[in-house]
ZADO-1210 file (C-alpha; in nm, 4 decimals, padded with zeros to 6 digits):
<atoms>
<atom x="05.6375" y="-01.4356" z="03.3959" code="UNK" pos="1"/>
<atom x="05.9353" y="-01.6397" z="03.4143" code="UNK" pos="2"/>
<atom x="06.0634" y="-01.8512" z="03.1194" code="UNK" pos="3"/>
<atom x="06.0060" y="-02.1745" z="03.3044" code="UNK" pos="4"/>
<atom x="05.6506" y="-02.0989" z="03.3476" code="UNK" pos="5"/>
<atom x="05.5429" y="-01.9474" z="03.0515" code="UNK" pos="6"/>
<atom x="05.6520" y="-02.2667" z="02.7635" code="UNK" pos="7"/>
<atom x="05.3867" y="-02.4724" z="02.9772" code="UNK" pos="8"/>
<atom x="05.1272" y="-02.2335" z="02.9918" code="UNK" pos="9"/>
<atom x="05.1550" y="-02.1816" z="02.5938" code="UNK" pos="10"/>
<atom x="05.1674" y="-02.5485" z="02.5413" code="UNK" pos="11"/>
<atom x="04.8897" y="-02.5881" z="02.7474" code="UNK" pos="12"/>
<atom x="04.7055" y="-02.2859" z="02.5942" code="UNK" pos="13"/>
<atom x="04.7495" y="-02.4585" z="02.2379" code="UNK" pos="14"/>
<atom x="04.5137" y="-02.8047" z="02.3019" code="UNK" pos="15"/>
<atom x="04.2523" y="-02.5500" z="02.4326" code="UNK" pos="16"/>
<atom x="03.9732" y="-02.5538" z="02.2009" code="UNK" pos="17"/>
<atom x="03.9093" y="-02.2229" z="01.9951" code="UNK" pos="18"/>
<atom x="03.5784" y="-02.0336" z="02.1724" code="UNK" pos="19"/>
<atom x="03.4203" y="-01.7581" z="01.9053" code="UNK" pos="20"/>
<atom x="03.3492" y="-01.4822" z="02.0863" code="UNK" pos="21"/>
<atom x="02.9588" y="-01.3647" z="02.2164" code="UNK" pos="22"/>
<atom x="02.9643" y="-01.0984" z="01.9254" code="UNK" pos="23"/>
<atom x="03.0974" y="-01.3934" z="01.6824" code="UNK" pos="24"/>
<atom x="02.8313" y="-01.6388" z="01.7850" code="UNK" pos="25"/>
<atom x="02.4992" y="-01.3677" z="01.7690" code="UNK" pos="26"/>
<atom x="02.6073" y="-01.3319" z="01.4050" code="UNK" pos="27"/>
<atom x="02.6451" y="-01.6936" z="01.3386" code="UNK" pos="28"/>
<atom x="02.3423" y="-01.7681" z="01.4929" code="UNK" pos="29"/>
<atom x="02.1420" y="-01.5032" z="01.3285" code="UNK" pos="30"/>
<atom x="02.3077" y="-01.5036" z="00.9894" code="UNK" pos="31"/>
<atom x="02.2914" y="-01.8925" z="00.9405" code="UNK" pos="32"/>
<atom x="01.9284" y="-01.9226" z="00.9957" code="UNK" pos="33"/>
<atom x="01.8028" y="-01.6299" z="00.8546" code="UNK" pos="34"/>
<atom x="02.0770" y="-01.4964" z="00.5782" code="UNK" pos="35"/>
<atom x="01.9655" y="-01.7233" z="00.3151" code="UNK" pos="36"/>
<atom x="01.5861" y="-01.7097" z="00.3161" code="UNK" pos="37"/>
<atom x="01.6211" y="-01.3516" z="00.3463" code="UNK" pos="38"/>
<atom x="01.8361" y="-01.3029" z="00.0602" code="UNK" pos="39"/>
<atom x="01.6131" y="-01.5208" z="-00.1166" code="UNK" pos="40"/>
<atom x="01.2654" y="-01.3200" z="-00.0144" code="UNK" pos="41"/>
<atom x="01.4399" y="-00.9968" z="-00.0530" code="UNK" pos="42"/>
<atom x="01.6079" y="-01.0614" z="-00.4360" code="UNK" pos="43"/>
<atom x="01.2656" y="-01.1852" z="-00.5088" code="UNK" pos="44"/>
<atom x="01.0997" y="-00.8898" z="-00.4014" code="UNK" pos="45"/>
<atom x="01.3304" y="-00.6449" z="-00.5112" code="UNK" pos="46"/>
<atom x="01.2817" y="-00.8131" z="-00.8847" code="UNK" pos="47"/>
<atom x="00.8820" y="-00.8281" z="-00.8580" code="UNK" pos="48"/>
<atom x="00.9193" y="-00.4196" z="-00.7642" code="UNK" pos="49"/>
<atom x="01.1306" y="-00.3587" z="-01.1018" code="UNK" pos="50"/>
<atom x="00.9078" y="-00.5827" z="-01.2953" code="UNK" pos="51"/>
<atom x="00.5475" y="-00.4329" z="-01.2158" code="UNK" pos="52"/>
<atom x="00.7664" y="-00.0703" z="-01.2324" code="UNK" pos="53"/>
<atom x="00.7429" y="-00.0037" z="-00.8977" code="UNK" pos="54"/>
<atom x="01.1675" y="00.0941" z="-00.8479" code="UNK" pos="55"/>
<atom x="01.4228" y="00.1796" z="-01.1209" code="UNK" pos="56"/>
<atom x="01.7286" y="-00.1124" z="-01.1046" code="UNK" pos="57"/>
<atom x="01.9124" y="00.1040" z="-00.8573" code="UNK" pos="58"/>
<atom x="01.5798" y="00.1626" z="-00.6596" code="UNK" pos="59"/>
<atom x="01.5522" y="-00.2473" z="-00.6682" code="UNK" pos="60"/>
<atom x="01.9218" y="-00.2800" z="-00.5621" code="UNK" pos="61"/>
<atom x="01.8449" y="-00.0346" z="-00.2251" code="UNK" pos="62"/>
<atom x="01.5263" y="-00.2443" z="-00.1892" code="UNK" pos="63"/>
<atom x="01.7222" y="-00.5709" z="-00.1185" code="UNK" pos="64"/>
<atom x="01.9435" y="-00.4265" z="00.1251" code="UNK" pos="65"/>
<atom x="01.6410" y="-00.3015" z="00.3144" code="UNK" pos="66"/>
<atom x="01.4444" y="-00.5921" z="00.2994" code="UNK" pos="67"/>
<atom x="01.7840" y="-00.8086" z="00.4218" code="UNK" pos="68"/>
<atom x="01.8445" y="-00.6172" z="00.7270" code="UNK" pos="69"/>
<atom x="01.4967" y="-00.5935" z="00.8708" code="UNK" pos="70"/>
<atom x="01.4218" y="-00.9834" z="00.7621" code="UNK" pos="71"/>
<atom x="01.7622" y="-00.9821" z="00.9751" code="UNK" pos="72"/>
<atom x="01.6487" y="-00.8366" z="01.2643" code="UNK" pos="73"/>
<atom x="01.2901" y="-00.9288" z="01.2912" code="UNK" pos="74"/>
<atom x="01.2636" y="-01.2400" z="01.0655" code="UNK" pos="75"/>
<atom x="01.0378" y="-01.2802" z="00.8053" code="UNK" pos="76"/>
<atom x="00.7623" y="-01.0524" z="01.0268" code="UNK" pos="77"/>
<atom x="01.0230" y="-00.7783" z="00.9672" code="UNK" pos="78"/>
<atom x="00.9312" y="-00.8340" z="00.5591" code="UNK" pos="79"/>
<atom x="00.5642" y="-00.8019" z="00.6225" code="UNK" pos="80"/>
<atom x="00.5666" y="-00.3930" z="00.6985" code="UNK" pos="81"/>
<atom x="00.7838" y="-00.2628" z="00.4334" code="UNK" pos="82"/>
<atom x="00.5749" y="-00.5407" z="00.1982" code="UNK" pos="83"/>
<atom x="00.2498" y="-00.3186" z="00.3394" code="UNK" pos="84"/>
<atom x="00.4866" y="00.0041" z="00.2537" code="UNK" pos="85"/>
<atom x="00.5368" y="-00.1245" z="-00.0955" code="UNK" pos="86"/>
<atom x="00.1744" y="-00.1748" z="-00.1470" code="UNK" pos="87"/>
<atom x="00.0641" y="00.0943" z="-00.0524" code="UNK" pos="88"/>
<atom x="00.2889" y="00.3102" z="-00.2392" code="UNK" pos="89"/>
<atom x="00.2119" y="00.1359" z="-00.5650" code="UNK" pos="90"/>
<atom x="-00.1701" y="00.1885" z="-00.5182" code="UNK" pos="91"/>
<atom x="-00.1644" y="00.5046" z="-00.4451" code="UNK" pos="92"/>
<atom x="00.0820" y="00.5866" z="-00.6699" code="UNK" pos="93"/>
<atom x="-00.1357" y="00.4277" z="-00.9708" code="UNK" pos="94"/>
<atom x="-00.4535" y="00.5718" z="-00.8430" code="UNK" pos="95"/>
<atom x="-00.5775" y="00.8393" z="-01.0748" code="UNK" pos="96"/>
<atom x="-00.2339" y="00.8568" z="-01.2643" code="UNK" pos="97"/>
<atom x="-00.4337" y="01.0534" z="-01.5778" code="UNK" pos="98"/>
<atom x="-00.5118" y="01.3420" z="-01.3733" code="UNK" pos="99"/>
<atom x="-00.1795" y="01.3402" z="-01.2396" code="UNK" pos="100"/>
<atom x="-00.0397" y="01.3533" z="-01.5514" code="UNK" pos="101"/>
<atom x="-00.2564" y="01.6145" z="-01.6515" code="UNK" pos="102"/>
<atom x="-00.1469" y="01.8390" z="-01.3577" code="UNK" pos="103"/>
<atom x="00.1813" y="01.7699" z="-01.4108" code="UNK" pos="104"/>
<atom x="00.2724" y="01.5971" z="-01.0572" code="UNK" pos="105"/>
<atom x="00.2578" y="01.2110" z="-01.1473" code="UNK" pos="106"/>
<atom x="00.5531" y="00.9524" z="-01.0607" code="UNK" pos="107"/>
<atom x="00.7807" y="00.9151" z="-01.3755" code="UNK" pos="108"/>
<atom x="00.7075" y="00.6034" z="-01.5566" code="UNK" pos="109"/>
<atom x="01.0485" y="00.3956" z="-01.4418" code="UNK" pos="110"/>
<atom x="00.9385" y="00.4342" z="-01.0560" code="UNK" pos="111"/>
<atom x="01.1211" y="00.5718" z="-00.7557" code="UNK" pos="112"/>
<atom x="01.4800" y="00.6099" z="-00.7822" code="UNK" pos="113"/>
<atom x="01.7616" y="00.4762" z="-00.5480" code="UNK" pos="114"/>
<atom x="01.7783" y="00.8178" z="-00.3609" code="UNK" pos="115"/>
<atom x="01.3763" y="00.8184" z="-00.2937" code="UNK" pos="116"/>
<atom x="01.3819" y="00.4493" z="-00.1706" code="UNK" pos="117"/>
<atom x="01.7162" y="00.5371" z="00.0265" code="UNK" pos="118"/>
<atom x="01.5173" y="00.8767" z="00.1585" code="UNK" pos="119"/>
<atom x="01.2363" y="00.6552" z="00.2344" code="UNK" pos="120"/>
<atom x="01.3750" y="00.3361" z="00.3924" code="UNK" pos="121"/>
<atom x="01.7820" y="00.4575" z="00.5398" code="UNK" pos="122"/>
<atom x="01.5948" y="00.5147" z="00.8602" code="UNK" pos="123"/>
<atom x="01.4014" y="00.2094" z="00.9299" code="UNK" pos="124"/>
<atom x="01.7013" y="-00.0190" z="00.7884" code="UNK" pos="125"/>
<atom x="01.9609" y="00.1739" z="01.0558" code="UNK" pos="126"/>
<atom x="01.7125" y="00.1235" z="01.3278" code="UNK" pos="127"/>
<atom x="01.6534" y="-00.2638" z="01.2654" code="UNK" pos="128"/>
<atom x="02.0563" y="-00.3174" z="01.1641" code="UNK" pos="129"/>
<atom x="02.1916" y="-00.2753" z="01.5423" code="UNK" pos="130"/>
<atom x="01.9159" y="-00.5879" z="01.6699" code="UNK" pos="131"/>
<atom x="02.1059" y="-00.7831" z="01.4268" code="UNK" pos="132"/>
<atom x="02.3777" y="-00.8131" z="01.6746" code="UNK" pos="133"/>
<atom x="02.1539" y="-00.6778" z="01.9793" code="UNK" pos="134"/>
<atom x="01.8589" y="-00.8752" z="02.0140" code="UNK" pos="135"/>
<atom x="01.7747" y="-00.6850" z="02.3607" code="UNK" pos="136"/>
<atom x="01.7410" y="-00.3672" z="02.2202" code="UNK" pos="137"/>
<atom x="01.4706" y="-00.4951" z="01.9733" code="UNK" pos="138"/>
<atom x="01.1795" y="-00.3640" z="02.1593" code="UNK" pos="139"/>
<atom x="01.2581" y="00.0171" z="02.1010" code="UNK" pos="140"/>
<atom x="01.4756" y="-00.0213" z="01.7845" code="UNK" pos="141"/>
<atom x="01.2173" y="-00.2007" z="01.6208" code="UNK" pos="142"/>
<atom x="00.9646" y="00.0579" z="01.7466" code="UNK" pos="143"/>
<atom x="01.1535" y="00.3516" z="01.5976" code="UNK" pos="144"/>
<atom x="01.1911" y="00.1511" z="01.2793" code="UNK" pos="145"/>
<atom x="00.8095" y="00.0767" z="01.2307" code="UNK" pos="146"/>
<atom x="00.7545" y="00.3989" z="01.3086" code="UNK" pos="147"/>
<atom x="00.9737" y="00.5767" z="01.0312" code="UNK" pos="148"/>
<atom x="00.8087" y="00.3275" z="00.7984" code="UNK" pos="149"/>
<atom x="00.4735" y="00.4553" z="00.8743" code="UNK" pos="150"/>
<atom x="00.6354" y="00.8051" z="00.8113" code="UNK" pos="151"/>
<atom x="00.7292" y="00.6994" z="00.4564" code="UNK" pos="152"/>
<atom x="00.3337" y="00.5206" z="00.4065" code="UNK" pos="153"/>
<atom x="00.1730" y="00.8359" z="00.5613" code="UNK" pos="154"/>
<atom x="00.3849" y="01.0720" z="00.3507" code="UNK" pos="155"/>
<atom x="00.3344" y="00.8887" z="00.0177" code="UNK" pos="156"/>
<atom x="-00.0111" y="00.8037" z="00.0333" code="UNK" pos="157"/>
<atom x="-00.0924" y="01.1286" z="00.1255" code="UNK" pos="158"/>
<atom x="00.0760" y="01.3175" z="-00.1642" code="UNK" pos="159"/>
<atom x="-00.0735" y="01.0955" z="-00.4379" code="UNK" pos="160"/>
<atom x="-00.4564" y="01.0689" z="-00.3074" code="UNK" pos="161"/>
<atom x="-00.4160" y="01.4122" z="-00.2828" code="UNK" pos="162"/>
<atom x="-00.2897" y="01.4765" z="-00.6310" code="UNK" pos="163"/>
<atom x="-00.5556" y="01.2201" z="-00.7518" code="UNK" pos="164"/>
<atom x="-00.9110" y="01.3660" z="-00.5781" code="UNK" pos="165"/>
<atom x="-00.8698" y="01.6664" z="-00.3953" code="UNK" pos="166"/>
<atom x="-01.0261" y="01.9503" z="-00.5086" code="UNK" pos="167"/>
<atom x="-00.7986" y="02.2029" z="-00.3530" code="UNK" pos="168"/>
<atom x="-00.5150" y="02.2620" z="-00.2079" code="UNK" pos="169"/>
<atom x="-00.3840" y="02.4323" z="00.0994" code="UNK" pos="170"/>
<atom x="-00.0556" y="02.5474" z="00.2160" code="UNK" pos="171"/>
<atom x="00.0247" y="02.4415" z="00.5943" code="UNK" pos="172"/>
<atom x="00.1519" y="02.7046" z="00.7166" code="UNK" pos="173"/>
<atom x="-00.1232" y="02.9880" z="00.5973" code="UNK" pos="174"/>
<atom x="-00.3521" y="02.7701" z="00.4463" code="UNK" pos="175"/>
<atom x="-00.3655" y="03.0049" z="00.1578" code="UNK" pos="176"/>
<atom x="-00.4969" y="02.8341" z="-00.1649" code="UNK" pos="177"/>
<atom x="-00.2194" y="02.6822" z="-00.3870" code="UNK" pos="178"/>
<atom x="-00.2229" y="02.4459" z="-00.6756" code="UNK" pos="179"/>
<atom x="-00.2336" y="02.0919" z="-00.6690" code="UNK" pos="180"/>
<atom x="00.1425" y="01.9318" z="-00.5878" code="UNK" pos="181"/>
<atom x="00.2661" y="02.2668" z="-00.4385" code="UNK" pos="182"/>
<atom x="00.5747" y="02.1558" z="-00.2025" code="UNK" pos="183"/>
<atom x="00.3928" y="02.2009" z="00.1572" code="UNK" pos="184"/>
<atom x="00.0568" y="02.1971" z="00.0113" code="UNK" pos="185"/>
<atom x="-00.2374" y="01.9779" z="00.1627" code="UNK" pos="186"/>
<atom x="-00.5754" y="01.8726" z="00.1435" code="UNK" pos="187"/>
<atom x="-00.8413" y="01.6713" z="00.3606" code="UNK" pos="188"/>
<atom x="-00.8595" y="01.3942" z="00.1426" code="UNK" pos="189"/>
<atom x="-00.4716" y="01.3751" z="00.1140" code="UNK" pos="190"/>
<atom x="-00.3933" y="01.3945" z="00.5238" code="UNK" pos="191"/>
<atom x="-00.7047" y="01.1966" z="00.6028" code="UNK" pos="192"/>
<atom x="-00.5577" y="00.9006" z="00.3592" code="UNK" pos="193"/>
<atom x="-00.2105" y="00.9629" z="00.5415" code="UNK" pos="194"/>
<atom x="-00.3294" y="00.8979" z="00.8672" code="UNK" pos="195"/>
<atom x="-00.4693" y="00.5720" z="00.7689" code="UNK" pos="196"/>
<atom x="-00.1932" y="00.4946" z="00.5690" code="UNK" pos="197"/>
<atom x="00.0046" y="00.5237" z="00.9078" code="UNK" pos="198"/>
<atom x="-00.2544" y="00.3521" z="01.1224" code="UNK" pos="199"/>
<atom x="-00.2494" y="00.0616" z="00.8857" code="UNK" pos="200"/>
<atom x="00.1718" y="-00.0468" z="00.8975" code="UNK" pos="201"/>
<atom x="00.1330" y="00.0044" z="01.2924" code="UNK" pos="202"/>
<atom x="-00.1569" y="-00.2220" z="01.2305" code="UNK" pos="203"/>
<atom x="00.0386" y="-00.4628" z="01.0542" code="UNK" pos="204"/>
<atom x="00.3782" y="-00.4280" z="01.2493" code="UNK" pos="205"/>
<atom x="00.1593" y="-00.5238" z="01.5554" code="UNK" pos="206"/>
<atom x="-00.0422" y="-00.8439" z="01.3715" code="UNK" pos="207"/>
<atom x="00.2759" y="-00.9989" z="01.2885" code="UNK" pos="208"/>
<atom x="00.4811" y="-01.0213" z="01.5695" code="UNK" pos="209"/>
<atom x="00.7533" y="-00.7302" z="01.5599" code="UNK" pos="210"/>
<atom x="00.6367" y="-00.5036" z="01.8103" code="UNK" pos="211"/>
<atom x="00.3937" y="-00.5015" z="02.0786" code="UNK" pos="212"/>
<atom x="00.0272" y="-00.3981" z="01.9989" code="UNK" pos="213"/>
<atom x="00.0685" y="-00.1209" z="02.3090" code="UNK" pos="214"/>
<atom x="00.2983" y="00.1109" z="02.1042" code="UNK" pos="215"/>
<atom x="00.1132" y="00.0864" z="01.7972" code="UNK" pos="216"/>
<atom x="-00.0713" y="00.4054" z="01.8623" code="UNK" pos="217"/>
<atom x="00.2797" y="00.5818" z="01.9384" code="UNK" pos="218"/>
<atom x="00.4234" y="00.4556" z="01.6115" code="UNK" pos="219"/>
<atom x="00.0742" y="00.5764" z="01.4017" code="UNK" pos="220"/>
<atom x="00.1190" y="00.9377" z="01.5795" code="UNK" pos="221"/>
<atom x="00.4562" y="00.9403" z="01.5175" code="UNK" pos="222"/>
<atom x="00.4071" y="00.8408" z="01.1635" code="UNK" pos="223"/>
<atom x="00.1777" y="01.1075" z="01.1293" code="UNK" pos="224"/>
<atom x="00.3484" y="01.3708" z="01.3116" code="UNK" pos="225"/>
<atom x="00.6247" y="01.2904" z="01.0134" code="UNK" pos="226"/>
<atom x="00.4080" y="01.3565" z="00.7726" code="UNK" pos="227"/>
<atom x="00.2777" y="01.6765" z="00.8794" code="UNK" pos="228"/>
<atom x="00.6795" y="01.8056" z="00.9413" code="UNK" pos="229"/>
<atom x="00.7456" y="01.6761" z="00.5681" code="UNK" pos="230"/>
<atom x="00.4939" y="01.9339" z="00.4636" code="UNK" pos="231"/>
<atom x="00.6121" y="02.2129" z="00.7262" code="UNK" pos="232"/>
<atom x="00.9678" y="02.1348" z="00.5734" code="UNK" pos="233"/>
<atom x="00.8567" y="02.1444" z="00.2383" code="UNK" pos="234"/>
<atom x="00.6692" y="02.5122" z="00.2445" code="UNK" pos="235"/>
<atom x="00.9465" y="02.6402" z="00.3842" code="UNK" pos="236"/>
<atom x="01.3287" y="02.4841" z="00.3315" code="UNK" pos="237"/>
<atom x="01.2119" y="02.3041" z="00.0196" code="UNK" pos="238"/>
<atom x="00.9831" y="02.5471" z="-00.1430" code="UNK" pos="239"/>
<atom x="01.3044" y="02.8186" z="-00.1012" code="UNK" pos="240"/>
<atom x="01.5407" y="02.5689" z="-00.2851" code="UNK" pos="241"/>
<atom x="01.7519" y="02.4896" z="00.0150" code="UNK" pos="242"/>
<atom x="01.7068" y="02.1367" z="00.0369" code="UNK" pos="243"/>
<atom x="01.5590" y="01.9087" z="-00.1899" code="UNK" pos="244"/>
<atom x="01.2533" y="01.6425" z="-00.1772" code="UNK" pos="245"/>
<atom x="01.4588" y="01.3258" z="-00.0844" code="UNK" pos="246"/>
<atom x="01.6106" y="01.5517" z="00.2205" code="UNK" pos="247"/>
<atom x="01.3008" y="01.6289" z="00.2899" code="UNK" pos="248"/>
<atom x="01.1563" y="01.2987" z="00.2879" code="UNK" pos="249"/>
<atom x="01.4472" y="01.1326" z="00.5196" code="UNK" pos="250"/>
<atom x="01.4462" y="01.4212" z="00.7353" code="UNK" pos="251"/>
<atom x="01.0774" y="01.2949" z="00.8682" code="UNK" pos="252"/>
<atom x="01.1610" y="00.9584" z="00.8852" code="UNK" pos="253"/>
<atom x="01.3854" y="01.0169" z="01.0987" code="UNK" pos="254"/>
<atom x="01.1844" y="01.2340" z="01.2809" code="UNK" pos="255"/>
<atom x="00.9494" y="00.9625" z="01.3338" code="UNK" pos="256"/>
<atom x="01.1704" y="00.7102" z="01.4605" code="UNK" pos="257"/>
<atom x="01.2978" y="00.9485" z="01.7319" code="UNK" pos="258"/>
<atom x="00.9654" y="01.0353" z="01.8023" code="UNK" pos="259"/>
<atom x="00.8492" y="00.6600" z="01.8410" code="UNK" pos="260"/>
<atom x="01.1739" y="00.6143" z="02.0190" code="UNK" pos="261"/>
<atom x="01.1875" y="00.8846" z="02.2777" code="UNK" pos="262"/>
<atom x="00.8105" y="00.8191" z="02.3994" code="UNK" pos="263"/>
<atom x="00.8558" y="00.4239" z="02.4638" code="UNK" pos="264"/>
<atom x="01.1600" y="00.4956" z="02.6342" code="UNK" pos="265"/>
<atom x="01.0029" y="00.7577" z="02.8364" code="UNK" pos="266"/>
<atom x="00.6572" y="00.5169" z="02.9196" code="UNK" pos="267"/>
<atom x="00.9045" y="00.2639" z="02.9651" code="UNK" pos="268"/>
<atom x="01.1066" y="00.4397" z="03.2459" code="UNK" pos="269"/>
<atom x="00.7946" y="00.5923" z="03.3910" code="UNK" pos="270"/>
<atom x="00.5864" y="00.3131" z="03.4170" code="UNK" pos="271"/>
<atom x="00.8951" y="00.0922" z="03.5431" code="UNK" pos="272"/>
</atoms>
């Protein structure tokens, strides 16, 4: 450009006013609203969980971080599912703790470590984080998320009412008697109390707004189908020392999110 040309346009260029960016202003307009009532609800939460020994510190610390990024991404509905989680986890965990102690399979006193809540929740939290800035993708983002949350209910639940009632014990992939807490092991009462653990945050998810009560079957099966590949994974990979419990336990979250994911994108496209 020549020199003559070029002094005006930058002059002219200077009284312009500044214009953020589309990227700059979904963050602003998110984070401004939202960030402090959600660091608010989620500090709060995170301390009531330490308090009534639900988390250690670092398990509390995780917690908030979760909590932030789906409040985030779904508003204060996106709170109401891994609230239902947290529930659900400290019932079960709670229910019939003498026996559990006596069989040598209950949760340690402090509650769940950072690496179980991270095992647990890294799924959910890195589907709901991208809606932050995406808003359109929150229909099958937040669909995989619920889903891996449902994973982590069905999984949990179904370990400790296990431990607590049942009066046996199966491994999944002979169904050969085993003893109670065996890595892989189930039992009626345990996968029957999974599957309604699942049902119920799809239930929830749906009642509050995040996700549309249509997929709420896909995010129970996927749930489920989680919790049935924890125990697959767990007779086999785990049982042989190869990977350990918190692997394990992400591995089906995951699972379920792509699960939840892959069959409302496929409906979607099908039925489009």
């Amino acid at each position: 450009m020549p020199p003559a040309l070029h002094v005006p346009l930058v002059a002219a260029s200077s009284h312009l006013p500044w214009q953020p960016c589309d990227t700059e202003r979904q963050v602003t307009s998110l984070l401004h609203p939202r960030g402090l009532p959600a660091a608010v609800v989620a500090i709060g939460f995170a301390l009531l969980a330490r308090l009534m020994g639900g988390v250690t510190d670092g398990g509390a610390i995780t917690g908030v971080v979760a909590a932030f990024v789906l409040m985030l991404a779904g508003g204060f509905s996106g709170f109401i599912p891994l609230l239902t989680l947290f529930l659900l986890t400290m019932i079960s965990t709670r229910w019939g703790y003498a026996r559990k102690q006596r069989l040598g399979v209950a949760e340690r006193a402090r509650g769940r470590r950072a690496s179980q809540v991270i095992a647990n929740l890294a799924a959910a939290t890195a589907c709901a984080l991208p809606v932050i800035w995406f808003p359109e993708l929150s229909g099958p983002l937040l669909v995989a998320s619920m889903a891996a949350l449902a994973e982590a209910a069905a999984d949990t639940v179904s370990s400790e009412v296990g431990q607590a009632t049942a009066r046996g014990a199966y491994m999944i992939t002979d169904f050969r008697d085993v003893p109670i807490g065996t890595n892989g092991a189930i039992s009626v009462e345990g996968s029957i109390s999974g599957c309604v653990a699942a049902c119920i945050v799809s239930w929830v998810s749906a009642t509050c707004g995040l996700v549309d009560w249509r997929w709420t079957p896909v995010i129970a099966f996927a749930g489920i189908g989680g919790m049935f590949l924890d125990s697959v994974m767990g007779a086999t990979w785990e049982g042989r020392g190869k990977i350990g419990n918190d692997t394990v336990n992400f591995v089906s979250t995951v699972f379920a999110a792509d699960v939840a994911l892959i069959v409302m994108i496929v409906v979607e496209r099908v039925g489009g």
